[in-house]
C-alpha positions as CSV (number, residue, x, y, z in Angstrom):
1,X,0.0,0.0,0.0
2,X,1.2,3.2,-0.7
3,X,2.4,5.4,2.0
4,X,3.4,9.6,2.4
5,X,2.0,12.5,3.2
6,X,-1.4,12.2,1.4
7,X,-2.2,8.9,3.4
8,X,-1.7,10.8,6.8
9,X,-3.7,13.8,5.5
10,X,-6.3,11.6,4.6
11,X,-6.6,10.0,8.2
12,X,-6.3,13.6,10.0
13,X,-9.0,15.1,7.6
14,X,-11.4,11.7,8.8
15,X,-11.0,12.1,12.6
16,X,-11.5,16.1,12.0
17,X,-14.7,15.7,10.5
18,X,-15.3,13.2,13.0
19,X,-14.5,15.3,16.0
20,X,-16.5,18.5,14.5
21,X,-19.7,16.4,14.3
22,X,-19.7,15.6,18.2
23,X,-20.2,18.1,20.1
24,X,-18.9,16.3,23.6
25,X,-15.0,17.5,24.7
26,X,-14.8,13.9,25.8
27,X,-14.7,12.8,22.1
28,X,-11.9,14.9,21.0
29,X,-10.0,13.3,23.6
30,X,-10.5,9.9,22.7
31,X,-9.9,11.1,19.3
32,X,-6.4,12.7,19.9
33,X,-5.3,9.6,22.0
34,X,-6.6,7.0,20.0
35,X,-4.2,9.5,16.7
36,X,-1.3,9.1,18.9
37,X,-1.2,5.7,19.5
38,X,-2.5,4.4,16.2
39,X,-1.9,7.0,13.1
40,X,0.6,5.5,12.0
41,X,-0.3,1.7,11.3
42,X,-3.7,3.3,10.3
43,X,-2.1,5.6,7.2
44,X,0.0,2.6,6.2
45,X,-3.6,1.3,5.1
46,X,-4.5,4.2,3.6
47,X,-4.7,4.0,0.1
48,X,-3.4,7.2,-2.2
49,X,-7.1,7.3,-4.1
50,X,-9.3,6.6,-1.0
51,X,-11.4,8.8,1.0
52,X,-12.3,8.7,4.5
53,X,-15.7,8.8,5.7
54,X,-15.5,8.7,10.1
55,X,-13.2,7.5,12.5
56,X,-14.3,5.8,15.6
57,X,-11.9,5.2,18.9
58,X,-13.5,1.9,20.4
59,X,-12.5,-1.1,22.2
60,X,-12.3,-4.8,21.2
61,X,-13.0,-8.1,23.8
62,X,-9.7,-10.6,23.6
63,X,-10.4,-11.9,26.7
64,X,-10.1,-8.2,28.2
65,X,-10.6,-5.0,26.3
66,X,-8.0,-3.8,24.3
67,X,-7.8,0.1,23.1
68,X,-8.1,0.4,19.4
69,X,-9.2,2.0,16.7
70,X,-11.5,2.1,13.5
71,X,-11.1,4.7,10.3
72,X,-14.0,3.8,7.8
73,X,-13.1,4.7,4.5
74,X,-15.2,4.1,1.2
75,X,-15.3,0.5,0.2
76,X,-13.8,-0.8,3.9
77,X,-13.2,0.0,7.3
78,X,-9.3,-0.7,8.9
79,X,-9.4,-1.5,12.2
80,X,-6.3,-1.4,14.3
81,X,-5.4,-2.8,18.5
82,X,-3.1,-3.5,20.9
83,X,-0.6,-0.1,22.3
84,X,2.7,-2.8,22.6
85,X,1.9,-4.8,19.4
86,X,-0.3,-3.1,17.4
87,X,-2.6,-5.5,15.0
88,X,-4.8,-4.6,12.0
89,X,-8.1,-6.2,10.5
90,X,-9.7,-5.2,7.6
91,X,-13.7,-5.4,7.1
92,X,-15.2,-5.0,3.8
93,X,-18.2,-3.5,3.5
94,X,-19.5,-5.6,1.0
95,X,-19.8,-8.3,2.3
96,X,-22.1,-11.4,2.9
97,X,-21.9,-10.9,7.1
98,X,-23.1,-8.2,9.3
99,X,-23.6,-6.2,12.1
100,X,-25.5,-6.7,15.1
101,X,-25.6,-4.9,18.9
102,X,-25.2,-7.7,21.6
103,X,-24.8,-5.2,24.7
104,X,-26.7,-1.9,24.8
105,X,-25.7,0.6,27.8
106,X,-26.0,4.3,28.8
107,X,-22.7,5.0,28.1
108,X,-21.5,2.4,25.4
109,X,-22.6,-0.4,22.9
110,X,-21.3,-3.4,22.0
111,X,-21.1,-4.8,18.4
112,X,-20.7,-7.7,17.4
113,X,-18.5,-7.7,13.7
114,X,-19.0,-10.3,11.1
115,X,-16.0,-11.0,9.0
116,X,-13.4,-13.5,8.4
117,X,-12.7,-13.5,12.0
118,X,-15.8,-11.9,13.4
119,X,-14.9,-9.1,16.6
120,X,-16.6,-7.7,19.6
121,X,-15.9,-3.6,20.1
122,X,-17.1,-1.6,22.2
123,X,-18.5,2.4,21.2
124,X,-18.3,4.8,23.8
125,X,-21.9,7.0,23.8
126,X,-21.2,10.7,23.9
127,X,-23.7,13.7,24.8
128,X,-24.5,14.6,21.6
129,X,-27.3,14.5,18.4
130,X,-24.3,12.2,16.6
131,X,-25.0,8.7,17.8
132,X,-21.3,7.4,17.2
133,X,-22.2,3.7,17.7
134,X,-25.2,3.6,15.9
135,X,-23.3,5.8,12.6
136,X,-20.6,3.4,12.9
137,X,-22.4,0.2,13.0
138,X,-24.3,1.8,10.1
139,X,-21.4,2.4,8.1
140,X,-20.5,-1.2,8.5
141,X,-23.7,-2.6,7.2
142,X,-24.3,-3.3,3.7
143,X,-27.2,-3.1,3.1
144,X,-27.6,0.6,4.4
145,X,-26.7,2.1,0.9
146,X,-25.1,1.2,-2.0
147,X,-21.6,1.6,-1.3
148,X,-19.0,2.6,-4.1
149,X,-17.2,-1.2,-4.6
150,X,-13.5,0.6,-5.2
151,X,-11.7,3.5,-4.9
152,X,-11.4,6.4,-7.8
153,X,-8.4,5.1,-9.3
154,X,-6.7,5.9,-12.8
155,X,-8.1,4.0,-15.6
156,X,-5.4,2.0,-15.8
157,X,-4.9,0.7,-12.0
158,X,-7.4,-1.2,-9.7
159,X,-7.3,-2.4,-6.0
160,X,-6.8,-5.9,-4.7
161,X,-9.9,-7.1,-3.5
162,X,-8.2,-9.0,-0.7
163,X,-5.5,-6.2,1.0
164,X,-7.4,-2.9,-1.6
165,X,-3.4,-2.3,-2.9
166,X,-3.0,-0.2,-6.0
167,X,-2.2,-2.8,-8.5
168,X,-2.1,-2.4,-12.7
169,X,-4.7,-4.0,-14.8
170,X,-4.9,-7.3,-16.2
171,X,-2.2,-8.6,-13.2
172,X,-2.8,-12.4,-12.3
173,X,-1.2,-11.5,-9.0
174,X,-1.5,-8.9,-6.5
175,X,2.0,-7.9,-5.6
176,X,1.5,-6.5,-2.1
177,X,-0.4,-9.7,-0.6
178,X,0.6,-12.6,-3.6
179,X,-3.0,-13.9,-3.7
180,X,-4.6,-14.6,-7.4
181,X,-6.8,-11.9,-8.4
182,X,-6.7,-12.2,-12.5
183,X,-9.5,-14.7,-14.4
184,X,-10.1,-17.9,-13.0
185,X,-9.0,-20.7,-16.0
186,X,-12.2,-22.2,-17.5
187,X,-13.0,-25.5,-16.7
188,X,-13.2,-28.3,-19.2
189,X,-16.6,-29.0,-19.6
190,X,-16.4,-32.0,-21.7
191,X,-14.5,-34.1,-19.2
192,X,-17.2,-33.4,-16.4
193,X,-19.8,-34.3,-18.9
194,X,-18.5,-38.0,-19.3
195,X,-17.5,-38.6,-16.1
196,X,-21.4,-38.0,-15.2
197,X,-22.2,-40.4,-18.1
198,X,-19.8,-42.7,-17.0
199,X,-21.4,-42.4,-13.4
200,X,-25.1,-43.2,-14.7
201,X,-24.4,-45.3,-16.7
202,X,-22.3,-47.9,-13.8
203,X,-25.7,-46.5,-11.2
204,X,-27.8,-48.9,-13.9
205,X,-25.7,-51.1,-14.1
206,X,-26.4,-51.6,-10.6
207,X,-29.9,-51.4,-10.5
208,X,-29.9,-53.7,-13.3
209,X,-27.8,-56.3,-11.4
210,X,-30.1,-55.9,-7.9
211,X,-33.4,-56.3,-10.0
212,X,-32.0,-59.3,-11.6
213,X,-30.7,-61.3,-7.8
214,X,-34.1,-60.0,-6.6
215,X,-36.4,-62.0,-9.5
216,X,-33.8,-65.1,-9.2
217,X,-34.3,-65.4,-5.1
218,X,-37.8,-64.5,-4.8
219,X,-40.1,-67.0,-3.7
220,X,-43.0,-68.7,-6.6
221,X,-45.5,-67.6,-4.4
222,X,-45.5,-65.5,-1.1
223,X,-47.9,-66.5,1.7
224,X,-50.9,-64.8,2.5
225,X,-50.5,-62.0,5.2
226,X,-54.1,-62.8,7.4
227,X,-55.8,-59.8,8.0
228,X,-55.8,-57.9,11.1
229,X,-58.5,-57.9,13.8
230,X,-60.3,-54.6,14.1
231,X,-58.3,-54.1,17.6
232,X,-54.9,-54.4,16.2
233,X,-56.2,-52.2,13.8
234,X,-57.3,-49.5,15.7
235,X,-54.1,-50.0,18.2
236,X,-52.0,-49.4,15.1
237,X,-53.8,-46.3,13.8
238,X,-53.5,-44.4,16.8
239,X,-50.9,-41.5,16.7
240,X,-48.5,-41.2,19.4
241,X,-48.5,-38.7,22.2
242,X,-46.6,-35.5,20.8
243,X,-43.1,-34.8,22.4
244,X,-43.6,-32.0,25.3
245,X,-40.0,-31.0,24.2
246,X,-38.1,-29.7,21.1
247,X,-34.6,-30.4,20.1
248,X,-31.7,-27.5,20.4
249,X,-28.5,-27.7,18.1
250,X,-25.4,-25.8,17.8
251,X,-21.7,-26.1,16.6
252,X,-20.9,-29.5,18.9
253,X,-23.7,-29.4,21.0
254,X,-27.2,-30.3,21.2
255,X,-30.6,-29.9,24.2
256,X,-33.5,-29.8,24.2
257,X,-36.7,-27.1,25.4
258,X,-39.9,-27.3,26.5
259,X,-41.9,-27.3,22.9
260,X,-44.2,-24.7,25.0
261,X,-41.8,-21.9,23.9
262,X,-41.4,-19.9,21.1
263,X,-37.7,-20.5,19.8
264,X,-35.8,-18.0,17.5
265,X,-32.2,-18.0,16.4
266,X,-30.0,-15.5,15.3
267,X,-26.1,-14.8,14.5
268,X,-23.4,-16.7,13.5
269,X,-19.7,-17.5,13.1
270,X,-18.3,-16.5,16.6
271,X,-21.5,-15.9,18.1
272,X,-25.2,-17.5,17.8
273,X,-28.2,-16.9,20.1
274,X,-31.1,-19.1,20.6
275,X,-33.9,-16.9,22.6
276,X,-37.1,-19.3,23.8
277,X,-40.2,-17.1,25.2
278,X,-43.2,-18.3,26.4
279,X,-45.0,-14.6,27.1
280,X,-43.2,-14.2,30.8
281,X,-40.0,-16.2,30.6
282,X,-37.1,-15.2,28.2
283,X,-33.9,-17.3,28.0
284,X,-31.4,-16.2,25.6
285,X,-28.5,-19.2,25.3
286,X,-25.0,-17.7,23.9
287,X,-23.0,-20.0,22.0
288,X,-19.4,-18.8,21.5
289,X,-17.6,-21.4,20.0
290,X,-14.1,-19.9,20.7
291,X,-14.6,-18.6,23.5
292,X,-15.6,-19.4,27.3
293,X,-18.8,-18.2,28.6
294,X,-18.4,-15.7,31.3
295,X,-20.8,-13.0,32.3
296,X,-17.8,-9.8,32.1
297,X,-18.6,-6.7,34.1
298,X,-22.7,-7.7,34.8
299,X,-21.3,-10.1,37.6
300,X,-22.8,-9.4,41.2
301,X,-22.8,-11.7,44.1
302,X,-20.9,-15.2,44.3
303,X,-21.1,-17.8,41.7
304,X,-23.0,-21.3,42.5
305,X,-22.2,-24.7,41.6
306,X,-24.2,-26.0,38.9
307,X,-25.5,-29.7,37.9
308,X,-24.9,-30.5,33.5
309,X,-23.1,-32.7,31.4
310,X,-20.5,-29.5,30.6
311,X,-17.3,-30.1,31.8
312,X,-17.4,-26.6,33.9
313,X,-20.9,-25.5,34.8
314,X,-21.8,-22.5,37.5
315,X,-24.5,-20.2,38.5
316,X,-23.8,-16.7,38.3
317,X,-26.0,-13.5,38.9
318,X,-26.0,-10.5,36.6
319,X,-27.2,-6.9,37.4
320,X,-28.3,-4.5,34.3
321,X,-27.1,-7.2,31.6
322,X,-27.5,-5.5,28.4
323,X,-31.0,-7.5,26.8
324,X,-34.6,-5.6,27.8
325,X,-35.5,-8.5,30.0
326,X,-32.7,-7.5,32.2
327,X,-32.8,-3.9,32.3
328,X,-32.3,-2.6,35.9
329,X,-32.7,-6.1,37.8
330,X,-30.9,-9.0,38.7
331,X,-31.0,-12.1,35.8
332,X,-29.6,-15.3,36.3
333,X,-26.4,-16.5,34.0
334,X,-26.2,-19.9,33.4
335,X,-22.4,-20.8,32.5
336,X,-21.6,-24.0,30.8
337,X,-17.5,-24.2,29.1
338,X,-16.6,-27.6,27.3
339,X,-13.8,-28.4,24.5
340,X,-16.4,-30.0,22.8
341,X,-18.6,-26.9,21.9
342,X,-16.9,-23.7,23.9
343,X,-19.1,-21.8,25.9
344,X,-22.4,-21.6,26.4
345,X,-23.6,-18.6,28.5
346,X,-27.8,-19.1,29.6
347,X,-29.1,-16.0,30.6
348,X,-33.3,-16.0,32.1
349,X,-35.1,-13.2,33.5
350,X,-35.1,-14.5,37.6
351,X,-33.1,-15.1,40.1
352,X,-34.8,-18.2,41.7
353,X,-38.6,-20.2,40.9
354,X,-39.8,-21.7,37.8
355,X,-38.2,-19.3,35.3
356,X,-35.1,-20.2,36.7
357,X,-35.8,-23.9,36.8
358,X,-36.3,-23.8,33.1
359,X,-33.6,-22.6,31.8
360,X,-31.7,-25.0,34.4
361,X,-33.5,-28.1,32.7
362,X,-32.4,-26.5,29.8
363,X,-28.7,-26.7,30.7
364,X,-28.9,-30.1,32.2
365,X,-30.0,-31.3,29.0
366,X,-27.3,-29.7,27.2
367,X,-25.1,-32.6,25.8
368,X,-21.8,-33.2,23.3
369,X,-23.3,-34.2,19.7
């Protein structure tokens, strides 16, 4: 990528426009800090033909929260961490994933970033009209506008879809990252075409061969079945009681719920939520495949021991946990941490009684798959 004065100026102009749209002081601090640490690795990034559209000092979650920052530019936001090594991650704006809000507070909001490795940051809320969470999870989702796909470039240059270097026309290779960004070679359709011949062709053979064994070994004349007795017959017709209970999947795991609740699902990669309401009672089950289940700042109070099949399984209590079921009470947090799926975090809206002895059957039944 190339690098020099117009890069840097490119970043500054960003966080100025940035910093004039919030009114709060406490913005153009973070701003200035978050230049300080991370100008640098962020104009290296900075393509000569792009333009910046908001820069955003956040947070991400690697096991604790690391300072970074975010400088959204047209077709991609760069996002850099980490003050003693400092790390960088690219997240395309077009792109199949998104973006979705998995902890809303007063005075910050979590997203959660779906990309090739998907991220949790964390937004700072400031006193002002400009809602810099909300603009910047906006910017991130594709579907919000129709985003330019590149940079204006000269006619003859393009960027590399996979690191957005300036690279010539008509190259096989981008130079900066070595992936293959020319044509893809046309496959040979007439090869593909009689190996599927060949296949059909050894499938009836097959069937020919069963049908064949089947007419040779069948018996001259199969007995009479007698008929059944009106009993048997009405035994037989009867349909079975309906299952009380539903089964629950994710990556490695599986349970099972009372079929009484309604069940939705949401998310992906890193992250997928199953919520299960029945009108009074919502439990929300986090699955985060690569990552233990822990309940972070909401904890109050000791943890408990807890009976499932996970290998490490406690009860913990939450205060303001960021869902709408738990806004400004106590919820419980159901941990359950295995190799075989990750963590699984169950969150229900009580502390003790039947609510909470749901969403306990619920993590009993929670098993390896």
């Amino acid at each position: 990528m190339t690098t020099g004065q117009d890069q840097t100026q490119t970043l500054y102009e960003t966080a100025d426009r940035t910093r004039a749209a919030v009114a709060d002081p406490r913005f153009a601090q973070d701003v200035d800090e978050a230049l300080e640490y991370f100008a640098p690795d962020l104009a290296s990034h900075v393509g000569r033909y792009d333009s910046g559209e908001m820069f955003v000092p956040l947070e991400l979650w690697l096991g604790k929260w690391e300072p970074g920052a975010a400088l959204v530019l047209q077709d991609r936001a760069v996002i850099v961490w980490g003050r003693t090594e400092v790390q960088v991650q690219f997240v395309p704006r077009k792109r199949p994933g998104g973006v979705a809000e998995v902890d809303v507070q007063a005075d910050a909001v979590t997203l959660w970033i779906d990309t090739d490795v998907p991220r949790n940051v964390r937004v700072k809320r400031y006193d002002s009209s400009f809602d810099v969470p909300t603009r910047f999870a906006d910017k991130l989702r594709p579907e919000a506008r129709d985003q330019a796909p590149t940079a204006v470039l000269p006619p003859q240059m393009e960027q590399c879809p996979h690191c957005f270097a300036e690279v010539e026309k008509g190259a096989d290779f981008c130079p900066s990252c070595g992936r293959h960004i020319g044509p893809k070679p046309p496959r040979n359709k007439k090869k593909l075409i009689i190996l599927l011949l060949l296949l059909l062709l050894l499938l009836l053979l097959v069937l020919l061969i069963v049908a064949a064994v089947l007419l040779l070994t069948r018996d001259e004349e199969e007995p009479a079945r007698p008929k059944p007795t009106p009993t048997a017959t009405a035994e037989a017709s009867a349909e079975p009681t309906a299952d009380a209970f539903r089964r629950i999947t994710g990556p490695g795991w599986e349970g099972r719920a009372p079929r009484s609740f309604e069940l939705d699902r949401s998310g992906g990669g890193d992250l997928r939520v199953h919520v299960l309401t029945d009108g009074q009672t919502v439990i929300r089950i986090f699955h985060t495949p690569n990552e233990q289940a822990n309940p972070g700042t909401f904890e109050t109070g000791e943890r408990k021991p807890l009976e499932t099949q996970a290998e490490e399984s406690e009860l913990a209590t939450v205060k303001n946990f960021g869902t709408p079921e738990c806004e400004n009470r106590n919820c419980s947090d159901l941990l359950l941490n295995d190799p075989a799926w990750g963590g699984i975090a169950i969150t229900v809206n009580a502390t003790r009684g039947e609510r909470l002895d749901a969403a306990k059957e619920i993590a009993a039944s929670i098993k390896s798959r």
